[in-house]
MIMAR-361069 format. One record per atom (N, C-alpha, C, O, CB): x, y, z; residue in one letter; atom name. Coordinates in pm, whole numbers, plus 32768, in hexadecimal, padded with zeros to 4 digits. Glycine has a CB too. Layout:
REM MIMAR-361069
x  y  z  type  atom
X  Y  Z  a  CA
...
END
This chain:
REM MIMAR-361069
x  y  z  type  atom
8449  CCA6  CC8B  x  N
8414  CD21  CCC4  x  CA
841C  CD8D  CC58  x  C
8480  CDA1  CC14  x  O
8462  CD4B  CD45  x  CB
83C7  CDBF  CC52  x  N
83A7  CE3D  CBF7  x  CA
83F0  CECB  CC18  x  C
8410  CED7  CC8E  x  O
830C  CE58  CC01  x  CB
840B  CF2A  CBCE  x  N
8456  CFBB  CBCC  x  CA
841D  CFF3  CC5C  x  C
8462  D012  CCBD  x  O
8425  D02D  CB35  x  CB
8367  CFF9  CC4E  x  N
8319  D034  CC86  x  CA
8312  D00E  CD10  x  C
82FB  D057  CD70  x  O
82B5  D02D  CC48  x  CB
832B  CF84  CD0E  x  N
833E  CF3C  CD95  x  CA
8399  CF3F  CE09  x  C
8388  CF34  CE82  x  O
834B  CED7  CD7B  x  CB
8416  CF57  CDA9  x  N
8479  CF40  CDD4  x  CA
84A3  D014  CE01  x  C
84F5  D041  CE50  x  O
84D5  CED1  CD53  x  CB
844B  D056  CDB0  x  N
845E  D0CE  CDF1  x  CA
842D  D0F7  CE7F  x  C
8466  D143  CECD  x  O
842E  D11E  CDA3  x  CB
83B3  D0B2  CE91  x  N
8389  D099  CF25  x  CA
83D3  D07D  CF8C  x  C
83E9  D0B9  CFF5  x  O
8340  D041  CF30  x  CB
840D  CFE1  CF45  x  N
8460  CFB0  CFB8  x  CA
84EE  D024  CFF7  x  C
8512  D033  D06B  x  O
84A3  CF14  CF77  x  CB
850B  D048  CFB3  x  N
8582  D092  CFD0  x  CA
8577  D10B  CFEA  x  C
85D3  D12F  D034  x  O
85D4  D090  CF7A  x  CB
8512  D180  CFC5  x  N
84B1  D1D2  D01D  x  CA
84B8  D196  D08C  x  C
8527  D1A0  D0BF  x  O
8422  D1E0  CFF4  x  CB
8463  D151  D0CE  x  N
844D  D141  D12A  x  CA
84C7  D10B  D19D  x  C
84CC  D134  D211  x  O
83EC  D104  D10D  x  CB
852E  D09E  D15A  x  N
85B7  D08C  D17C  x  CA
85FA  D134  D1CD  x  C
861D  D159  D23D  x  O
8609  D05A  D0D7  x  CB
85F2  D163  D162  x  N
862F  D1FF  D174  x  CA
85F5  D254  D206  x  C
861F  D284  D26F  x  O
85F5  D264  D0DD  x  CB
857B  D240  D1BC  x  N
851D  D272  D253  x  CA
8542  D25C  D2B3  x  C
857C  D2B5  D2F1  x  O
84A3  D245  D274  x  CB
8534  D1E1  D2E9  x  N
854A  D18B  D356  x  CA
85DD  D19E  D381  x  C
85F8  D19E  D3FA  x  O
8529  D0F8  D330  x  CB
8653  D1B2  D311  x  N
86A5  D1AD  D346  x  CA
86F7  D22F  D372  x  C
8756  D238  D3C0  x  O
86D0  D160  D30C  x  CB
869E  D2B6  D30C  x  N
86D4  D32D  D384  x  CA
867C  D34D  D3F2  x  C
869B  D3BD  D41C  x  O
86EE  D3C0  D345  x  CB
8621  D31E  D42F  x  N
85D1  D328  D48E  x  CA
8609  D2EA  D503  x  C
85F2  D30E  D576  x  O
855D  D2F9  D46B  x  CB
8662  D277  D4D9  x  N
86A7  D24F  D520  x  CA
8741  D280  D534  x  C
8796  D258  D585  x  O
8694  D1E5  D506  x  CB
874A  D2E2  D4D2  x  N
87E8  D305  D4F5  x  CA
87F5  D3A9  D521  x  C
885B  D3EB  D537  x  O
8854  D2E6  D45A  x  CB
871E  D3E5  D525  x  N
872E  D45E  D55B  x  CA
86EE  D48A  D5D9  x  C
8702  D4EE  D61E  x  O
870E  D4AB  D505  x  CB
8698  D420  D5E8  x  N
8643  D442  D668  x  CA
86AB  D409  D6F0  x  C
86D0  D394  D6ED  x  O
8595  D3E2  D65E  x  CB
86D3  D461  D762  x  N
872B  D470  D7BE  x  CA
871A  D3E4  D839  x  C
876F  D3B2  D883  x  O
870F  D50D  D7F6  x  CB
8694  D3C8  D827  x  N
866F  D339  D89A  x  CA
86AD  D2B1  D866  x  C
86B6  D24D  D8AD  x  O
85B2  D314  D8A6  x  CB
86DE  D2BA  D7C8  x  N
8704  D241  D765  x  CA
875F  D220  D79E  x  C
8792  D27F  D7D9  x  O
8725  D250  D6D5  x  CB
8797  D1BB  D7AE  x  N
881B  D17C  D7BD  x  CA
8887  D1A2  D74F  x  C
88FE  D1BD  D761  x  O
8807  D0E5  D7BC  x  CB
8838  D19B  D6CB  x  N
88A4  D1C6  D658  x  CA
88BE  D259  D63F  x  C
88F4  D27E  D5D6  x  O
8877  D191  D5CD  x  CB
8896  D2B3  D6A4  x  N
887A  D34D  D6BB  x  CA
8904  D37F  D664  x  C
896F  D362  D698  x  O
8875  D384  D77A  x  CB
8905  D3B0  D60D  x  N
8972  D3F7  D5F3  x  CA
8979  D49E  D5CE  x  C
89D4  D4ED  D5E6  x  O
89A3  D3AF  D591  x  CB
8914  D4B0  D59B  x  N
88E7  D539  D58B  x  CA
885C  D569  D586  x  C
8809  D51A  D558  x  O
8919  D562  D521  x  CB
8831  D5E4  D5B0  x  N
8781  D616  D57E  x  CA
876D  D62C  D4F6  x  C
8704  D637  D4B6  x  O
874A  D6AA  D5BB  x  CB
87FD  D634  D4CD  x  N
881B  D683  D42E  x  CA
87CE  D604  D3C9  x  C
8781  D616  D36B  x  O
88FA  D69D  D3FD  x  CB
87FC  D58E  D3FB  x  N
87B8  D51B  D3D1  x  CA
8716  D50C  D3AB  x  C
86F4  D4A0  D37A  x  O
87D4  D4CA  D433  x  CB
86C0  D565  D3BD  x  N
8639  D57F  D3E6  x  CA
8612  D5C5  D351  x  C
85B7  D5A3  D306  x  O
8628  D5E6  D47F  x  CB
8683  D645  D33A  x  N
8670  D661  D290  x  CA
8676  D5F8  D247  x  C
8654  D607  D1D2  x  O
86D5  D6B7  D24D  x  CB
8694  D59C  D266  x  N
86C8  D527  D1F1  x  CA
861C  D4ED  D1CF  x  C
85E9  D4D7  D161  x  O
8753  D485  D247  x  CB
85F2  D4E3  D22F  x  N
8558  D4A1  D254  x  CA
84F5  D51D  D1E3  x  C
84A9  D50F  D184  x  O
8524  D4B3  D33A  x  CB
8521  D57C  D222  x  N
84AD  D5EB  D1ED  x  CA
84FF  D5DA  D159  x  C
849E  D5B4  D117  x  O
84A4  D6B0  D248  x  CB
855C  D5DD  D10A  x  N
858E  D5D8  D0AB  x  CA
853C  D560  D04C  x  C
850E  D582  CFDF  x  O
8617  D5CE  D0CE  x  CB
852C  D4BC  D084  x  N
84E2  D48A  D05A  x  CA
8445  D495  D057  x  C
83FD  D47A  CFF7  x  O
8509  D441  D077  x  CB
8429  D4B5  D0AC  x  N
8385  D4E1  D0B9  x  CA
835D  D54F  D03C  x  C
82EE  D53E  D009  x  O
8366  D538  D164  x  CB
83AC  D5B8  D00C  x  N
839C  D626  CFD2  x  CA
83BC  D5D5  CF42  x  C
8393  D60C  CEDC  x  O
83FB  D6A9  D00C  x  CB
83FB  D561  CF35  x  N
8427  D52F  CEB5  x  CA
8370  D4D5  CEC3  x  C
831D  D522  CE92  x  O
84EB  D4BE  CEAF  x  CB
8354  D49E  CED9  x  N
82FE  D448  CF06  x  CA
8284  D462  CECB  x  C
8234  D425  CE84  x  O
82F9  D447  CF89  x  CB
8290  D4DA  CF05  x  N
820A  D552  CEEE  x  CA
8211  D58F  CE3D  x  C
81D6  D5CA  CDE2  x  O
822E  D5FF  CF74  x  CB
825F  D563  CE59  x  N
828A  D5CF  CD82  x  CA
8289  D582  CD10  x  C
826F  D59E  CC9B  x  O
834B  D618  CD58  x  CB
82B1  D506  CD52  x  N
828E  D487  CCF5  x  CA
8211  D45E  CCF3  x  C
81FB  D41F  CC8C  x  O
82D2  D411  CD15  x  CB
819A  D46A  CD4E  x  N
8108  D473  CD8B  x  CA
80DD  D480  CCF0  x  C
80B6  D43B  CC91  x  O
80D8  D504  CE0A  x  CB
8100  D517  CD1A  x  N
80D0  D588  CCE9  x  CA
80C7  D5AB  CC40  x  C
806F  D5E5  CC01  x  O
811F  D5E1  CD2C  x  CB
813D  D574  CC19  x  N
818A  D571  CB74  x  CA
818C  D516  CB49  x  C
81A9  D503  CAD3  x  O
820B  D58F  CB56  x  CB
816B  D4B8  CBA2  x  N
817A  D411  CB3D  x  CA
8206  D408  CB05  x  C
820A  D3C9  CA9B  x  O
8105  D404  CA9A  x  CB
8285  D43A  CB34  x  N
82FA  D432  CB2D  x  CA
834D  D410  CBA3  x  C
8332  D442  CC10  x  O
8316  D493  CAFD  x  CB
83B6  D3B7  CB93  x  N
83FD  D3B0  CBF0  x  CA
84A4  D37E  CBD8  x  C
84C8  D30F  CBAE  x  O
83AE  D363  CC40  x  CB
84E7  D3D4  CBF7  x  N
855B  D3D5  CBC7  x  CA
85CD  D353  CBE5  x  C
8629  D335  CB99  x  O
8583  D450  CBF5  x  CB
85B0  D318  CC57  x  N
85C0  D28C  CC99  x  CA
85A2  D1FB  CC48  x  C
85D6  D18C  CC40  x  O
855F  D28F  CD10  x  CB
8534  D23E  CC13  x  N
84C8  D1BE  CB87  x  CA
8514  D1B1  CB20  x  C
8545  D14C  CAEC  x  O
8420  D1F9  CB2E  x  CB
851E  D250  CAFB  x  N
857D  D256  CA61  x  CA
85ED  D22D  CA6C  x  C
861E  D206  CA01  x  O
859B  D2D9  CA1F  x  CB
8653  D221  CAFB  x  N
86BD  D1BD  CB05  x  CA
86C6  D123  CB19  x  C
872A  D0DB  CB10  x  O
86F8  D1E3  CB5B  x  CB
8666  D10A  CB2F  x  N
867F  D08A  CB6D  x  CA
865D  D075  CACF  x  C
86BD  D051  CA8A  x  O
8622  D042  CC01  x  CB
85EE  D085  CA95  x  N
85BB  D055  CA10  x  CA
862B  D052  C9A3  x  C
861A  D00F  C93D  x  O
8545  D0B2  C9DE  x  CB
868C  D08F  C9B4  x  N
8715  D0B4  C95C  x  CA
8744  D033  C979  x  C
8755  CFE2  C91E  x  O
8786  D13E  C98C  x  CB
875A  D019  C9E6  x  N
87A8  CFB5  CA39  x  CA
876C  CF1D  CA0A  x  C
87A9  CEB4  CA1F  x  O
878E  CFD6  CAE9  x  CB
8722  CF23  C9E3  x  N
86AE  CEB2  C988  x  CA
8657  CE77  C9E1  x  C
8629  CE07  C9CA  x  O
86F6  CE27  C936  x  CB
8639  CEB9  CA48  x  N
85A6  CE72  CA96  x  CA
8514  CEC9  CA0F  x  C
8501  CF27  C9C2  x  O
8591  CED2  CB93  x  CB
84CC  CE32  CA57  x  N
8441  CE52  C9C8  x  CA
83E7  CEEB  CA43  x  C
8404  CF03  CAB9  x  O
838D  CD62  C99E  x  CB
838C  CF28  C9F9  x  N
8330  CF84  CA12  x  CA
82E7  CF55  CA75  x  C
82DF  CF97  CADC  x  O
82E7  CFA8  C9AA  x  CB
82A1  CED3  CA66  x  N
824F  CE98  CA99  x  CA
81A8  CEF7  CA51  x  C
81A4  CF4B  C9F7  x  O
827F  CE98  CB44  x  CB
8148  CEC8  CA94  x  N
80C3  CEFE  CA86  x  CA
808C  CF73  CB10  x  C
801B  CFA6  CB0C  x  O
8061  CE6D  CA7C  x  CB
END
């Protein structure tokens, strides 16, 4: 799996998993505060779009996953 790929997956991991730990009907309900966490990734999401940068990429790529295409 690629830098780029693998930034998806875990975006979306993240997503999924404060949506589930902020919205009040969840079983895993623990806070609304949980909901910034969501907008926190969305706003990263959007900036990496945007800049062709992403600060998540430049770690994992340290970490020695390839770029991919």
């Amino acid at each position: 799996m690629s830098s780029w790929q693998l930034v998806r997956v875990i975006a979306g991991t993240f997503i999924l998993l404060s949506l589930a730990l902020g919205i009040p009907g969840s079983p895993l309900f623990v806070s609304q505060w949980w909901l910034a966490f969501t907008g926190f990734v969305g706003i990263n999401l959007l900036q990496s779009g945007l800049t062709k940068w992403c600060l998540m990429e430049s770690i994992l790529r340290k970490l020695g996953l390839r770029s991919g295409n």
